[in-house]
N, C-alpha and C positions, 0 to 999 in steps of 0.2 A: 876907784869910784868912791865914791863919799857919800855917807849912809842916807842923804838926802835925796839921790839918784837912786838909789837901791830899792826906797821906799815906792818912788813913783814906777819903778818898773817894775815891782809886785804888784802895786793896785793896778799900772794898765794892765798888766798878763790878764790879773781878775775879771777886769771892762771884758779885757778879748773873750775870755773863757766864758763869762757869761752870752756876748752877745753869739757866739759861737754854738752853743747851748741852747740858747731861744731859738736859731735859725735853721738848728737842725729839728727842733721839735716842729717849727714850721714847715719843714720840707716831710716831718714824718707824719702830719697831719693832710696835707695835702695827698702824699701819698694813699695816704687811708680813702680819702676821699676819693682820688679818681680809683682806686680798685672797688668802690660801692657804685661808683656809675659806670664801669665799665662791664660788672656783672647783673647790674640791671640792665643795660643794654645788651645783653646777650641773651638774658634770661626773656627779656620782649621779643626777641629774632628766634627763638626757639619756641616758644608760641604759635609761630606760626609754620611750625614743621612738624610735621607726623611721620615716624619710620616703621615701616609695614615689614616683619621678617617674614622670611618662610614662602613667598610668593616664587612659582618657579620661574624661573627667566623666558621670556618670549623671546622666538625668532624672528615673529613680525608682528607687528600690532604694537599700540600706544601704549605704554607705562600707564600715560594717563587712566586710558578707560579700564588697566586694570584695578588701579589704585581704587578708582568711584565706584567698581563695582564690590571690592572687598568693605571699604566704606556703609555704601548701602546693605549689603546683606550681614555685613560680622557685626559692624557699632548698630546698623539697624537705624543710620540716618536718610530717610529719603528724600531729603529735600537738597545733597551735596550734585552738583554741578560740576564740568570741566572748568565752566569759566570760573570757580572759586580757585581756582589753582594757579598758582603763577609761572611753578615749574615741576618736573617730577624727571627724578633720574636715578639709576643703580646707582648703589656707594661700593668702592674699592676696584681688584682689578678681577676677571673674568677667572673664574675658578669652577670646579665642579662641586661647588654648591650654592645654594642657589644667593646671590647677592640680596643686602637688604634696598628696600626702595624708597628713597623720599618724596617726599611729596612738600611742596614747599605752596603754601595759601598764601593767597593775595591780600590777604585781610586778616590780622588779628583776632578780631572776633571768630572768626570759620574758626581759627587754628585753636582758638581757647574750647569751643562748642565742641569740636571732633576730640579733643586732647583729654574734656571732662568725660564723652562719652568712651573712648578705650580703655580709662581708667574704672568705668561699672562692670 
């Protein structure tokens, strides 16, 4: 090889190694990015969920009406509704104690209102 070829294939290696370089800082940027929107979109979807411990499991009757009545008489909100609710169900599998229960709201707002009041 002849030091004239030698030279160009240091400086390209350089070219690669840089543009190599930038393109991973770009992929590490990116990455940064969707993990700040992907835990602001979780942190808005849990907004609108409230987990009630300690409720003993029912052999008939609605999760719901128990959820709105704990709602009403523990946080002391009277104005929570079934229809603010979108879904409500035990979490895990059936044990002898008693499963926690969520309650998932239809709206944001409900979920932020109920979420500031369990926290007083």
């Amino acid at each position: 090889m002849s030091p004239k070829t030698i030279a160009s294939l240091s400086r390209d290696f350089m070219e690669f190694k840089c543009l190599i370089w930038k393109t991973m800082g770009t992929l590490k940027n990116q990455m940064e990015l969707l993990t700040v929107s992907l835990d602001c979109q979780e942190m808005a979807s849990c907004r609108q969920v409230l987990i009630l411990y300690g409720l003993s499991e029912l052999l008939r009757g609605s999760h719901t009406s128990q959820a709105i009545l704990v709602i009403k008489d523990k946080l002391k909100i009277a104005s929570v509704s079934s229809s603010d609710t979108s879904s409500c169900h035990r979490l895990g599998a059936d044990s002898s104690k008693p499963r926690p229960l969520l309650v998932r709201f239809a709206a944001t707002i409900c979920g932020v209102r109920y979420g500031v009041a369990k926290h007083c």
